[in-house]
Every structure is written in structure tokens, then in C-alpha cells.
N, C-alpha and C positions, 0 to 999 in steps of 0.2 A: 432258303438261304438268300443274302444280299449278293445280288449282283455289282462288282464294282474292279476295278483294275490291279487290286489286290487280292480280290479273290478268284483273276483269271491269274496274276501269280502263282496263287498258293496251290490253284491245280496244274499248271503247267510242270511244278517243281514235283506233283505226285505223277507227271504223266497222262494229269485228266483223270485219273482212277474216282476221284475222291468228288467228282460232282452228285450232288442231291437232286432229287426228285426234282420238276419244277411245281408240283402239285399233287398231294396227296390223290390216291386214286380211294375215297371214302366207301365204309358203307355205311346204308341205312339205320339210323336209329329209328324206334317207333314215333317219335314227336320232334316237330320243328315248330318254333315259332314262323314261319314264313317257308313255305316250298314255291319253289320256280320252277314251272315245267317249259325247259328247254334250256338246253347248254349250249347256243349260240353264243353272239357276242351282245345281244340285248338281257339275256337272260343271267349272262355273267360278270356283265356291266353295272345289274339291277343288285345282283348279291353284293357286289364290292363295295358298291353303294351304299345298303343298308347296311353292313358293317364297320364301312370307314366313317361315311357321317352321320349315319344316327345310333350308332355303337349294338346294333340287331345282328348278334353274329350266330344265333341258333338259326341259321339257314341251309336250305338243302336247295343245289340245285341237280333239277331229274332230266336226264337224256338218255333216250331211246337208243344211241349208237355212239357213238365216241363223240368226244367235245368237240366242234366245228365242221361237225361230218353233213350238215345241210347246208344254207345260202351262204352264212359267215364263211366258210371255204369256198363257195362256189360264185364269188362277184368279181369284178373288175376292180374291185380296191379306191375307188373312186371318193375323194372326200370334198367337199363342197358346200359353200352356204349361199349361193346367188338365186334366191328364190326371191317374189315379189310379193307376195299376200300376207296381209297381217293376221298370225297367228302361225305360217312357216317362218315367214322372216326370222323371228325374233328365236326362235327353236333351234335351228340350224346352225344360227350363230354363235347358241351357245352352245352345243355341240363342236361348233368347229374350234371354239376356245378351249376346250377340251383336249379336243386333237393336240392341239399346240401345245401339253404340259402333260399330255399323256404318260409320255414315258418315264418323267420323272416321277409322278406320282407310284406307277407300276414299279418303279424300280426294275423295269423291261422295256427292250430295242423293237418299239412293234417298226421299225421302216420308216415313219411318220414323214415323207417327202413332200412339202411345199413348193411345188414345179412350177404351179399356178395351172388355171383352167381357163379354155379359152372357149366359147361358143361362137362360130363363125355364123355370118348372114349376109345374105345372098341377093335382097332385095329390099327395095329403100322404105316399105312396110315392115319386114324384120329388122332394119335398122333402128324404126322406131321405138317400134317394142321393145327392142334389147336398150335405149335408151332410157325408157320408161322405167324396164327394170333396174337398170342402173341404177338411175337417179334415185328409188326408192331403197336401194339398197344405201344409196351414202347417205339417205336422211337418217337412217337407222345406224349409223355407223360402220356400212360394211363395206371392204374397197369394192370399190369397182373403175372401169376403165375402157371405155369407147377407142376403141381402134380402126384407124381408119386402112387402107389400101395398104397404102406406103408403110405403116405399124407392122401391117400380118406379114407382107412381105419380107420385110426386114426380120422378121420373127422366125418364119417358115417359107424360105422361098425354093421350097420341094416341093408345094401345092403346085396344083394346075391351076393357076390363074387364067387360062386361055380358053376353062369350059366355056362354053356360046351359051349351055341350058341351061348351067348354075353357077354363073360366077360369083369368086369370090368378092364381097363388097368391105368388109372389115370384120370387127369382130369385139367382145364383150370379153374382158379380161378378168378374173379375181385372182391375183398371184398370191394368196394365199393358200388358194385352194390346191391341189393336188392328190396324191396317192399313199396308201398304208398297204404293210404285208399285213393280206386278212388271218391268214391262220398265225400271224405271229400276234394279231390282235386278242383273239380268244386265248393264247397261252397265257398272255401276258396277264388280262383280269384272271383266269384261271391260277394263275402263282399269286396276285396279290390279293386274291379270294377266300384264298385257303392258307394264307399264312396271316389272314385274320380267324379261322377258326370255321369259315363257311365249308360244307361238306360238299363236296361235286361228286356227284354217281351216276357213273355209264353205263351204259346196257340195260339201262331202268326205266320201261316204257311203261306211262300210264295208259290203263285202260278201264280209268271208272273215277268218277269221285265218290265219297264218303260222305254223306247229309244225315243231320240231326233230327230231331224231330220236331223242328221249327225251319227244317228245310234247309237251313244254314250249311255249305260246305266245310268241312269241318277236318277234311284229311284225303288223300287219292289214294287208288287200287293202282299195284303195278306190279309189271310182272318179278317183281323182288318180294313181292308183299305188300300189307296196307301201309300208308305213311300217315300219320296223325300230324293237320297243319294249324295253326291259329289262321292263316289265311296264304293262300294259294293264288300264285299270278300266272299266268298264262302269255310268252313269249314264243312262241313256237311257228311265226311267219306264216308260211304257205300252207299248213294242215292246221291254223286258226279254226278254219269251219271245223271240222270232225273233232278237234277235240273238245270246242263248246258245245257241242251236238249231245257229247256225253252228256252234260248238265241241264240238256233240255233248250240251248239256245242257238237262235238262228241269226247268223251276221249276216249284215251287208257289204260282204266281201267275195271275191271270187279266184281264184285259186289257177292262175296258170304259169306258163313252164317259160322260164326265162335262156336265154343261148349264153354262153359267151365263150368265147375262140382265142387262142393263143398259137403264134406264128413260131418259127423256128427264128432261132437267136442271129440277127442281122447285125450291122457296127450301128454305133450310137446316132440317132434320125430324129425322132419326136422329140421338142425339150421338153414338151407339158403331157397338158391331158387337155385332148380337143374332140369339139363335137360337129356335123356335119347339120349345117343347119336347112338344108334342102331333103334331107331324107333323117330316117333315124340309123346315127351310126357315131360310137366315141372310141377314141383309142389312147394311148400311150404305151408306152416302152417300158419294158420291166428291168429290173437291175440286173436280169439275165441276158437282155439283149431281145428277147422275143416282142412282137407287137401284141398287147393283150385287147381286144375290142370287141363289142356287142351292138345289137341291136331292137328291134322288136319285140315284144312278147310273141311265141306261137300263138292264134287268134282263136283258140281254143278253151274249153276247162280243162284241167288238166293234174296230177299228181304225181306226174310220171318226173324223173328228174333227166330226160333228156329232151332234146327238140328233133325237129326235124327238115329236110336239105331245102327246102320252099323260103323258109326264115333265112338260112345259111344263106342261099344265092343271094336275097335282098341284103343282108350285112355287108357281103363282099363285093356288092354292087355300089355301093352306097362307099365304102372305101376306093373303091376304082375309079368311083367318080370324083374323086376328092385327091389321089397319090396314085396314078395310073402306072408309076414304078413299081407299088408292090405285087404286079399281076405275078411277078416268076417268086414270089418269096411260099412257101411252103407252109402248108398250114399242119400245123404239130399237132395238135389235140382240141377236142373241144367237151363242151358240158353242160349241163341246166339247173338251174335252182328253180323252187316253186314260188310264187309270188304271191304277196297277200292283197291282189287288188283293190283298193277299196272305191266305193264309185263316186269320191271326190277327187281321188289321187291323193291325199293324204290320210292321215293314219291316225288310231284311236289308242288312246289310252287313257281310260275312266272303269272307275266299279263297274260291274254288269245289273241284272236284276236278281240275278242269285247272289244273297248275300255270303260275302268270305272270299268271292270269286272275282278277281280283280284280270283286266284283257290291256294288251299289248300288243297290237294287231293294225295292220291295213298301210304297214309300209311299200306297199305298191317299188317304182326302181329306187324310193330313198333311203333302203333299210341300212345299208355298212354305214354310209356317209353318217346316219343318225346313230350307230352305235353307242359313243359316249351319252348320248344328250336324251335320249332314250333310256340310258339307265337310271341316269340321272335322276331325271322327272317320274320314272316309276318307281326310283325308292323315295322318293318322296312320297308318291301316293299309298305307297304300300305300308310308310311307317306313320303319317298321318293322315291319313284318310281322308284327305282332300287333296286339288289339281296343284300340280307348279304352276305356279302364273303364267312361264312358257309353253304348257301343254292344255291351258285351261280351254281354248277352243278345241281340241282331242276325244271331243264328249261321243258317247255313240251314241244318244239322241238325236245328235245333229243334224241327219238324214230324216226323221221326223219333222224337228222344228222349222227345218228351212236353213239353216246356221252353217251350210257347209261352205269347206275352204278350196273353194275349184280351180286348184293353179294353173291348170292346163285351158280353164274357160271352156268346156266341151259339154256340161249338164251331168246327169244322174247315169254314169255308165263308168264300168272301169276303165280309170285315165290314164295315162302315159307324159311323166314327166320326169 
């Protein structure tokens, strides 16, 4: 159904009785032209995709447990485009123009909060850098905004300006950027997915592909039965590896367990989304009041979807040193997502070497932010079988060729950015 002011009307006059599904809960047909294995927000971003612009609506997307039930539910909501290398740059932003018409397109309230993001620095070296990236973001047309002492202050003068070990020196603004509800993000493609005719089925875990006798992937084994595909993509973040393993391929990706922590609901503090540029730590404020914030990867491999209190201490170390007010605030819950690290810190999306088998993989911590932009560029590839010009450096040869896009500047290891 269309969501609109007349149609909370017309149910208000039933009582609310009379609200529809917001997505068919499908089952399997034997044949799809196109199967997406994973009901995230990239996998459900990819179907809408292929439905809405290139009119591919025999699609099935397959999930092993209910829609949203991996990283898409389990991130800090975080949306952003201030990255400085070419071939993120230009990716992110279109992503994040995305964000920006989201909801209209969906005909759904995903949250979509433009607060703006601010990355503070601490020392007249990261002042540079954050200039540099600045400045490469407005050549590209992205805002950005140098803040000095007097700016942050005036912005947030709840910080501890007074640390001696890491003061604060200013800070790198895009007030475009801010926050989205993640699970109301997957609902949202999830309704306007399936009321172009695309199939979503839960509780449908693959565990095999289906190859012709030219090798060709050709349909996946799942625990529902086999599914006959014309071509099959692969969105499934942190267990990337084991399910290309199926097909015989080994990525260059690494697989560990992300935190992130949500406070008990305090009155209104943060106005953005800010980062701790002396350590790793970002946070904001949810519309419930709680401080939502993370930090580090555990420094481990890992599948597991929780962390452990070694990370915890450094997050909440790393906020203390930044808001030494919120020591008495209470911490409410916390959680893990797995992470697809890849060892540039950005992420692939190109055919594989098995033909039929298309990968969407190695979002390392940019995977929600890239939601739209991501699906984007992979119904794109998946309906003509070539890169979007924004994802063309995305190749997974690049690790080969030398081609890689190292935003973090740290070499051939899984990176953090």
C-alpha cells in the first residue's frame, strides 16, 4: 500500500485494523532471473534497483534469517560522504544523494537525519590532513568545512577542551552528513521491492551453488530447495568468504566482529554525529535519547556476532576522553556485526571468475553509509554486465594489479576507516 496522510486517515477511522503487510513474506519459485543472496540493506537496495530502473522484476532475494537480522540492524546508522581518494569520493556521494531522496522514492520514513558529521583533530598534522581532505572533497563538489577552536566550541561546548594529551584543535564538518534508522532502512527497500513484484524469502539459507557443464552458475541449493537463477549476486558482508568458498573462491577479505554500544536515554547533548580524532570512537544521539557509539574492530578473525570487554574499555575510554560527563550515564546494551574487511579498506563489486557469479563484498566500517549507492551500482552490473563508472575502480583484481584504493594509507592489510 501507499503510504500517505490519507492513508493514516483511512486507518485511523478503521481503528488501525485495516493496515497491509509492508512486504509480502514470498515463497520460492524454481527460476529467477537474478537471485541475491542476502536480505540486508545492499541486497535489498540491489533488487529495487533492478526493478525500478532496469524494469528486472523476476527477482528473489535469499535470507538465512529474517530481513535485517545481520550488520544492516546491527550499525550505528551512520551516513557520510567525506572520503578523499578517487574512486570513494565520487561513490559515497552518490550514495549520499541518494540518502537525500530516499524516502521519497520508497514511499517510506526510513529517519533520514541530516545533523551533519563532524571529525575533530587534535594536532596541527591532522589539521592538515583534514584540510587536504576538505579541500578534495569541494573540488568534487562535496561540502565541507574547516572549523576552527572557536567553531567546535560554539558547536559543542560540552567537550573537554581542557585535555593537556588531546586537545581539541578544531574540526572537519559536512552537515550533510548525519544519521538513518537502519532497520527502518531495510523495511523501507523491502516494501518498495516487493510492490514491484521482487520476491524476499526468509529463513532461506544457501548452502551450495548449482553449475552447468561449462561450469557456469546457474541456480543455489538452499535449505528450501534448489533455486534456478540467470545470474546470482552475492551481498552478504561478513560471511563473504564461506559463501564464495562454496564456488570454489578465495577473497581477499577478512571477516571480524564489529561493537557498537547504546547508552540509556539521557535529555538532548550531541547535535551531530562526531568522531574522536585522537583515538577510535564516534557517537550521536538517537531520537530516543540514548548515546549510540562504537569503536575498533576486535583485532581478531572472527564470525561470532558479539565482541569482547578489551574493545568495550577502549570505546568508553576514548568517549571519556572526549565528554568526561558521561562516566555516570549507563550503558543499556550492546552488540556485533561481522565485517567484510578488505585489505584496502574499500570494497569490491565486480563479476568473479566463476561465470554467473557476481560479489558485493569488502565494505570494511563503510557498509550502511554505502547502502543506496551500493545497490545502485550493483543493479547496474547485474543488469548490464559492466561497472558503474562510480564503482569501476571496485574490481577484485585490484589487489593483483596494484590498483588499490588505500584511504586509510596503511598498505596491504585490513584497514580501518
Amino acid at each position: 500500500m501507499k503510504y500517505s496522510i490519507f492513508s493514516l486517515a483511512r486507518a485511523a477511522l478503521s481503528s488501525h485494523k485495516n493496515w497491509q503487510r509492508t512486504w509480502r513474506d514470498a515463497t520460492p519459485k524454481d527460476r529467477y532471473d537474478v537471485v541475491i543472496i542476502g536480505g540486508g540493506g545492499h541486497g535489498l537496495a540491489t533488487a529495487w534497483f533492478l526493478a525500478s530502473e532496469y524494469g528486472i522484476k523476476n527477482v528473489a532475494v535469499l535470507e538465512k534469517g529474517w530481513i535485517g537480522s545481520g550488520n544492516a540492524g546491527r550499525n550505528t546508522t551512520i551516513i557520510r560522504s567525506n572520503y578523499g581518494l578517487p574512486g570513494n569520493t565520487g561513490f559515497y556521494e552518490l550514495s549520499m544523494k541518494l540518502w537525500e531522496r530516499m524516502e521519497q522514492d520508497l514511499n517510506y520514513n526510513a529517519m533520514v537525519s541530516q545533523r551533519g558529521v563532524i571529525n575533530l583533530y587534535h594536532s596541527d598534522a591532522q589539521r592538515d590532513a583534514y584540510a587536504r581532505r576538505g579541500n578534495t572533497m569541494r573540488i568534487n563538489g562535496i561540502d565541507a568545512e574547516l572549523l576552527d577552536l572557536a567553531a567546535v566550541k560554539k558547536m559543542m561546548p560540552f567537550l573537554n577542551y581542557d585535555n593537556a594529551r588531546f586537545p581539541v584543535q578544531g574540526g572537519l564538518l559536512q552537515r550533510r552528513g548525519g544519521t538513518a534508522r537502519h532497520d527502518a532502512v531495510v523495511w523501507g527497500y523491502a516494501h518498495a521491492a516487493s510492490g514491484l513484484g521482487v520476491d524476499i524469502i526468509q529463513n532461506c539459507e544457501v548452502t551450495g551453488f548449482v553449475r552447468d557443464a561449462n561450469g557456469k552458475v546457474s541456480g543455489v541449493e538452499t535449505s528450501r530447495g534448489r533455486i534456478g537463477a540467470g545470474k546470482v549476486g552475492m551481498a552478504v558482508a561478513g560471511s563473504s568468504s564461506r559463501v564464495a568458498n562454496m564456488a570454489g573462491l578465495r577473497l581477499p577479505i577478512e571477516s571480524h566482529v564489529l561493537q557498537a554500544f547504546v547508552s540509556e536515554a539521557i535529555k538532548p547533548l550531541i547535535p551531530n554525529v562526531m568522531t574522536f580524532g585522537a583515538g577510535h570512537f564516534y557517537v550521536s544521539q538517537s531520537d530516543k535519547g540514548g548515546l549510540v557509539f562504537g569503536g575498533d574492530i576486535d583485532g581478531y578473525n572472527s564470525y561470532a556476532q558479539r565482541g569482547n570487554l578489551p574493545v568495550m574499555e577502549d570505546v568508553c575510554e576514548g568517549g571519556m576522553a572526549l565528554m568526561p560527563m558521561i562516566g555516570r550515564v549507563r550503558l543499556l546494551r550492546q552488540w556485533g556485526g561481522i565485517m567484510d574487511m578488505s585489505m584496502d579498506g574499500s570494497p569490491i563489486i565486480d563479476k568473479t571468475p566463476v561465470e554467473g557469479l557476481y560479489l558485493n563484498a569488502g565494505w570494511c566500517y563503510g557498509g550502511f553509509k554505502a547502502t543506496p549507492g551500493s545497490g545502485f551500482v550493483f543493479a547496474h552490473l547485474l543488469a548490464r554486465d559492466t561497472p558503474h563508472e562510480e564503482a569501476a575502480r571496485f574490481r577484485l583484481d585490484r589487489f593483483r594489479t596494484g590498483a588499490m584504493i588505500d584511504e586509510k594509507g596503511q598498505g596491504a592489510q585490513p584497514n580501518l576507516h
